[in-house]
C-alpha positions in Angstrom: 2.4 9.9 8.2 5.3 9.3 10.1 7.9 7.0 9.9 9.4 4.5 12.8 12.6 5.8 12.2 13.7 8.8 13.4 16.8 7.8 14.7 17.4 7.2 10.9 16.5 10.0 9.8 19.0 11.8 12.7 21.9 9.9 10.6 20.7 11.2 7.4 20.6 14.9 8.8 24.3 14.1 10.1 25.3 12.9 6.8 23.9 15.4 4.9 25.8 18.7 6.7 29.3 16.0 6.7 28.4 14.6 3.3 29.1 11.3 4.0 26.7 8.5 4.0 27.2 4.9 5.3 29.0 2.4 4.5 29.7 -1.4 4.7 32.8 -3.1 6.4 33.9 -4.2 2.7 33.2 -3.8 -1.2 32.0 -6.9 -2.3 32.9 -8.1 -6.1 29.9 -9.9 -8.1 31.0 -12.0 -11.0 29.8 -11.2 -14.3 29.1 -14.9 -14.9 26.4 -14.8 -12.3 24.4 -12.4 -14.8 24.6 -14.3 -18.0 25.3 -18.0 -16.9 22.4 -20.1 -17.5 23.5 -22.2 -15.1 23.4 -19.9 -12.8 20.0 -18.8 -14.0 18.9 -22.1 -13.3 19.9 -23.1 -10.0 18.9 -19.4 -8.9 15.2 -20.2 -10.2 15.2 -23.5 -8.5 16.0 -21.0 -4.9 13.0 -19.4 -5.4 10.7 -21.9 -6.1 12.0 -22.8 -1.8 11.9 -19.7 -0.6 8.7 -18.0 0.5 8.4 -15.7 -2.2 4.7 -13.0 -2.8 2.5 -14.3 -5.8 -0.3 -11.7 -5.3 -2.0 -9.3 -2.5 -4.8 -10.7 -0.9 -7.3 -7.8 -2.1 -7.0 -9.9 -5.6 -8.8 -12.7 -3.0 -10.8 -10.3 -1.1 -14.3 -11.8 -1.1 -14.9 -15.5 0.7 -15.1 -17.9 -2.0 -13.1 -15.8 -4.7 -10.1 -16.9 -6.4 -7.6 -16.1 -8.9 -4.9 -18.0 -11.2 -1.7 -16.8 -12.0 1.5 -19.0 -13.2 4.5 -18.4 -10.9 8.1 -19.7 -12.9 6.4 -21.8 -14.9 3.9 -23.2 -12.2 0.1 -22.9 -12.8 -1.9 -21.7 -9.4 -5.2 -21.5 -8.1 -5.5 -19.1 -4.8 -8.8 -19.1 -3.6 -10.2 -17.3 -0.2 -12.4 -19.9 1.6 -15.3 -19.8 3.5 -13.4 -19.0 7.0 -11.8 -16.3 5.1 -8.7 -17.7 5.5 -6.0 -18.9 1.9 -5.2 -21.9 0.3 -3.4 -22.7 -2.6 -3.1 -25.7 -5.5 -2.1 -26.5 -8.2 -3.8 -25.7 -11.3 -3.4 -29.6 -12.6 -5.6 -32.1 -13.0 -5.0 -35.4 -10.9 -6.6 -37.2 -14.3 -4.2 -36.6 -17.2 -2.8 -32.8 -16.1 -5.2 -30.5 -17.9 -5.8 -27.2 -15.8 -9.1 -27.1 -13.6 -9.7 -23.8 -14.1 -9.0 -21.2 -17.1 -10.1 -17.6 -15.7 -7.9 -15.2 -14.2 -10.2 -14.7 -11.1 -13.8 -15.4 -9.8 -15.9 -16.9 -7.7 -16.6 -20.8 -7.1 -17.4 -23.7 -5.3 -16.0 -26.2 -7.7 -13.2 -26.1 -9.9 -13.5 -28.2 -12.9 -11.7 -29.7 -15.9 -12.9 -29.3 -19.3 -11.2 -32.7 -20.3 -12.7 -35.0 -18.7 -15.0 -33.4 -16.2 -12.4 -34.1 -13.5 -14.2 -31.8 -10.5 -12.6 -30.6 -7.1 -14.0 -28.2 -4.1 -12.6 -24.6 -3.5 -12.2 -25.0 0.0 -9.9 -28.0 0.7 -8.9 -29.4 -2.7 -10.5 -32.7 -3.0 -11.7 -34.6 -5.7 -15.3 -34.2 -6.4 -16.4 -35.7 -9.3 -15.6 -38.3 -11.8 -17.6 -38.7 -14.6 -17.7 -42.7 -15.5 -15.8 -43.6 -12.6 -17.1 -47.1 -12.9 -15.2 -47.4 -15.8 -12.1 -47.3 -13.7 -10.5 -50.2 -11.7 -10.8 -48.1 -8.8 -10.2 -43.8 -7.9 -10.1 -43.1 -4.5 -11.2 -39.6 -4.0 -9.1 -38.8 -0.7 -6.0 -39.3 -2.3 -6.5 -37.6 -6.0 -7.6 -34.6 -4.9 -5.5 -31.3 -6.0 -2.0 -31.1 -5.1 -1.9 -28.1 -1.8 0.6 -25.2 -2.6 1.1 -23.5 1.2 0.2 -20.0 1.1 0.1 -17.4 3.8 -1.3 -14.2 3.9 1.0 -11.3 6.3 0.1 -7.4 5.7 -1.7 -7.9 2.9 0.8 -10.2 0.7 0.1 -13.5 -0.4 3.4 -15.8 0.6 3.9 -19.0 -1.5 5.9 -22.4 -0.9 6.3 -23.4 -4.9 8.1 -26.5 -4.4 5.5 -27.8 -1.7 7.9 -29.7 0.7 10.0 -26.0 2.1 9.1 -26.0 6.1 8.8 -22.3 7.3 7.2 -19.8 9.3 5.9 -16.7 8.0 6.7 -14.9 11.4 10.5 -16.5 11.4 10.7 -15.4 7.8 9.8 -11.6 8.2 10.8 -11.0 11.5 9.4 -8.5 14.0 11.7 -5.7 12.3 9.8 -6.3 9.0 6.4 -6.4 11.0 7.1 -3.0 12.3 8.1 -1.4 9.3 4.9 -2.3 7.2 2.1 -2.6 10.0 2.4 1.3 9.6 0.9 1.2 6.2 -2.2 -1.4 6.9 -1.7 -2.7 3.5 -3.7 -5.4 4.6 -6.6 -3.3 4.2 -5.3 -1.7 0.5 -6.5 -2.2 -2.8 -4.4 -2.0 -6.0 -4.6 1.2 -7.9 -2.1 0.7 -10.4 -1.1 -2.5 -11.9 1.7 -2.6 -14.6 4.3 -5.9 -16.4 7.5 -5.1 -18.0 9.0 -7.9 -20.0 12.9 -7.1 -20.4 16.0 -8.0 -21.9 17.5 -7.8 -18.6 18.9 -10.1 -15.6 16.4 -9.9 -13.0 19.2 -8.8 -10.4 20.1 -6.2 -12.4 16.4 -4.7 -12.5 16.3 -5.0 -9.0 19.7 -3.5 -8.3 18.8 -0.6 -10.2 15.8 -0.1 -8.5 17.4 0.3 -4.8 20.8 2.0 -6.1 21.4 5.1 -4.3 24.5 6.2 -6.5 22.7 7.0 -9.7 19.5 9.5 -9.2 21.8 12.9 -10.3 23.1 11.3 -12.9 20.9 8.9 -14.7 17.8 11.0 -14.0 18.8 14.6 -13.5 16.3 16.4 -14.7 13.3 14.0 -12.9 14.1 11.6 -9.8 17.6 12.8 -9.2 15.6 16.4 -8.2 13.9 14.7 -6.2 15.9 12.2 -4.0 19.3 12.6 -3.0 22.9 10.8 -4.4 24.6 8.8 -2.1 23.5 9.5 1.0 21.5 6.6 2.8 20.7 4.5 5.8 20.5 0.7 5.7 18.8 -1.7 8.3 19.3 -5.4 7.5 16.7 -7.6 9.0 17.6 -11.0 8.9 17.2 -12.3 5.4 15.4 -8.4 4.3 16.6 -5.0 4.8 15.4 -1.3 3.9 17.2 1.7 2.3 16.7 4.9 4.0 16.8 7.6 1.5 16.5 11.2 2.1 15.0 13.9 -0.2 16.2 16.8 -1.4 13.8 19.0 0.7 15.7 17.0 3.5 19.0 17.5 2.1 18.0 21.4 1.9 16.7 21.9 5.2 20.0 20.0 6.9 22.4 22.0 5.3 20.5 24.6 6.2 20.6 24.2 9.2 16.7 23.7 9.8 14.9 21.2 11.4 13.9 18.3 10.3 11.5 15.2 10.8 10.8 11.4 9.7 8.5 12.3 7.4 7.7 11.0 3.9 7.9 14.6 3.7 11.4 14.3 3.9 12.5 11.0 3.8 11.5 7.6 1.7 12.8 3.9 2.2 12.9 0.8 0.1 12.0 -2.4 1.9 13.7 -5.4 0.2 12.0 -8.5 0.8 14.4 -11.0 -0.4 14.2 -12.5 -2.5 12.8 -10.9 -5.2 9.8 -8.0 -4.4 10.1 -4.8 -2.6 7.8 -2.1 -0.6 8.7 1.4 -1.8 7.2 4.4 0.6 5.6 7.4 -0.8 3.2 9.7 0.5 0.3 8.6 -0.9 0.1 5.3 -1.7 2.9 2.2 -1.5 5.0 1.0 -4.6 5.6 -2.6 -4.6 7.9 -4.2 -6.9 8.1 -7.9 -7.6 11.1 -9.1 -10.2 11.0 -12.7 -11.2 13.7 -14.8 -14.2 12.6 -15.5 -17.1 11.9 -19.6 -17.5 14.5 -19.4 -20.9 17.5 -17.5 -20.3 19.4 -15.4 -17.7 18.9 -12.0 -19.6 15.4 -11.7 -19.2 12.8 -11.0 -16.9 9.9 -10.1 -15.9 8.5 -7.2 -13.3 5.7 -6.3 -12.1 4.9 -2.9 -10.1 1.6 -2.2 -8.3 0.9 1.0 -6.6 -1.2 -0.3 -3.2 -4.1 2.1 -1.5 -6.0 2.2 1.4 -10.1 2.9 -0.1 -10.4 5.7 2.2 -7.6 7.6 1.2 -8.9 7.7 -2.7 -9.8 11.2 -3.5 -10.0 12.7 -6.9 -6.6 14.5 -5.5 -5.0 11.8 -4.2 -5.3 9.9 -7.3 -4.0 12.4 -9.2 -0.8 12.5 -7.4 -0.7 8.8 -7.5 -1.0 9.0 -11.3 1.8 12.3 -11.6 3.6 9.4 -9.6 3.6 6.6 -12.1 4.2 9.3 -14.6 7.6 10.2 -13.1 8.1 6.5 -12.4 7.4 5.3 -15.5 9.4 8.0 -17.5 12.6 7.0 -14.8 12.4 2.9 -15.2 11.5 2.9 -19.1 14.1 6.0 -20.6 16.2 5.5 -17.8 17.3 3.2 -16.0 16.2 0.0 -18.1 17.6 1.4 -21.2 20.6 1.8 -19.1 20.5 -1.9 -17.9 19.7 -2.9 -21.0 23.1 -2.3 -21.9 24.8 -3.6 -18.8 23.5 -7.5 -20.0 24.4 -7.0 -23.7 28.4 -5.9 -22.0 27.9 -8.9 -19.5 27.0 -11.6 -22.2 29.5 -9.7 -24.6 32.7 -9.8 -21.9 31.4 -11.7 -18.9 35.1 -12.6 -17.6 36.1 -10.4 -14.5 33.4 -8.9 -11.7 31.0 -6.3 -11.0 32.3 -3.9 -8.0 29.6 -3.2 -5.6 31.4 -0.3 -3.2 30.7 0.2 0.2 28.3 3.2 0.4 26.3 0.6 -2.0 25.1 -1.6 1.0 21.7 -1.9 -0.6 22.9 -3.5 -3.6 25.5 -5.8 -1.9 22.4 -7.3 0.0 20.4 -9.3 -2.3 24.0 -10.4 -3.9 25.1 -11.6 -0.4 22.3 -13.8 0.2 22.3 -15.2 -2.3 25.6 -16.0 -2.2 24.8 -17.8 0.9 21.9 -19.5 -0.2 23.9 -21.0 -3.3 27.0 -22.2 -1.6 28.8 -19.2 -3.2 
């Protein structure tokens, strides 16, 4: 496959034979605070409970009248696919005294049921069923106890929720048509999850995330693995409204250019990280896509929690594809876990241990200043 951007992977070429890469108008300086603070922690939570933020993909959904359960900071969900095939989404709460309605990961149903009181509701819209005894009660009316509607959208594949259920958006205003065209490319609407893996760790969740997007550390964090494989600060970045995407080039680019050769837009060559602020991000590969989602622990700024997922289209799933896949993950999971998060790791244990003074985010590291810069914005910062 090809990418959209070859007029990215021209400025790659160009500052591979200069060695340069670029750069941002200005450093920007991150507190240290903002890593170990638990206020911070808190009113950074509270963000992304209003920001549209990806709970799930909707092959997890795939079948009309499946659903699935999943607790998102702290919040108990039901996602179910209805009958039109379109999503909807609720909160796993009983309207009767708060039990959950429904205890299995995933499924298929018409009614959702709790095992309190028999409390019943209907997949497709919510509402309140059943009451067993409900002459016993001075009066239930039905329309307006049904279960509480958590707005979910479904774009390339991704399942988009509104947590705090009062957040007015638009899922087209929110990606933007540069974010369309970058993932329409990889019809990960039609994918299926190959790989699906959880880290807990002792680490900030912007620090997991800024490791994962740094373009400073492969030769010298991993140099005998990734940093063979993708080049040291050299890179491309694209902000698109609230998102933006790393261009990275690898070292069979890096090769080629210097040599002289020519070169394409290739995954071949080249590989990008598409941050989806505020939290997940779309990772290219030849084979399949790597998609990261990082959320804060509910307890304390220096943890958190990430999930990785490797997405495939069905018809790409040979016995050789998936063994690339697999040698993938192997290289990933020997990076992130010896690596970089024992790396990071250390970083919060420095932070909580001396967290006066600032973290300098240079200007070849506009990938990292991103995610810090909005949220700067969104905070008041």
């Amino acid at each position: 496959m090809t990418l959209l951007n070859s007029d990215v992977a021209d400025l790659l070429v160009t500052h591979l034979r200069a060695g340069t890469t670029e750069m941002s108008p200005t450093d920007l300086r991150v507190p240290i605070s903002h890593f170990v603070s638990e206020e911070r922690a808190a009113r950074e939570r509270d963000l992304l409970t209003r920001l549209p933020v990806i709970i799930g993909h909707g092959s997890e959904i795939a079948e009309r009248g499946s659903f699935m359960t999943r607790v998102v900071l702290g919040i108990p969900l039901i996602v179910v696919r209805r009958s039109d095939g379109t999503v909807n989404g609720y909160l796993n709460i009983c309207r009767h005294r708060g039990g959950r309605v429904e205890d299995e990961p995933c499924g298929k149903k018409r009614v959702f049921t709790c095992h309190y009181h028999g409390w019943s509701y209907g997949r497709e819209d919510g509402t309140l069923r059943g009451v067993p005894y409900d002459d016993f009660y001075t009066h239930v009316e039905k329309d307006r106890h049904g279960l509480h509607t958590v707005r979910v959208e479904e774009r390339h594949g991704f399942l988009f929720a509104d947590l705090s259920g009062a957040q007015d958006w638009d899922i087209d205003d929110w990606l933007g048509p540069e974010v369309d065209e970058q993932l329409v490319p990889f019809g990960l609407d039609g994918a299926e999850i190959f790989l699906d893996k959880t880290f807990t760790l002792d680490i900030n969740w912007k620090i997991v995330l800024d490791g994962a997007i740094d373009v400073l550390h492969p030769k010298f964090l991993h140099p005998t693995g990734v940093g063979k494989l993708i080049e040291t600060n050299t890179s491309v970045w694209r902000q698109y409204g609230r998102h933006g995407q790393s261009f990275s080039p690898r070292t069979r680019m890096g090769d080629a250019a210097r040599a002289g050769d020519e070169v394409d837009a290739s995954f071949r060559y080249m590989g990008s990280n598409l941050m989806l602020y505020p939290n997940s991000m779309v990772i290219s590969t030849p084979d399949h896509v790597e998609f990261w989602t990082v959320w804060p622990d509910l307890e304390t700024a220096g943890r958190s929690t990430t999930q990785i997922r490797f997405l495939v289209r069905p018809e790409k799933r040979t016995e050789r594809i998936e063994g690339r896949i697999m040698r993938s993950w192997e290289i990933l999971e020997e990076a992130a876990s010896k690596e970089d998060w024992p790396m990071e790791v250390t970083i919060q244990q420095n932070a909580k241990a001396h967290p006066e003074g600032t973290f300098l985010y240079g200007r070849n590291e506009q990938s990292c200043q991103h995610l810090h810069r909005e949220l700067a914005a969104d905070l008041g910062d």
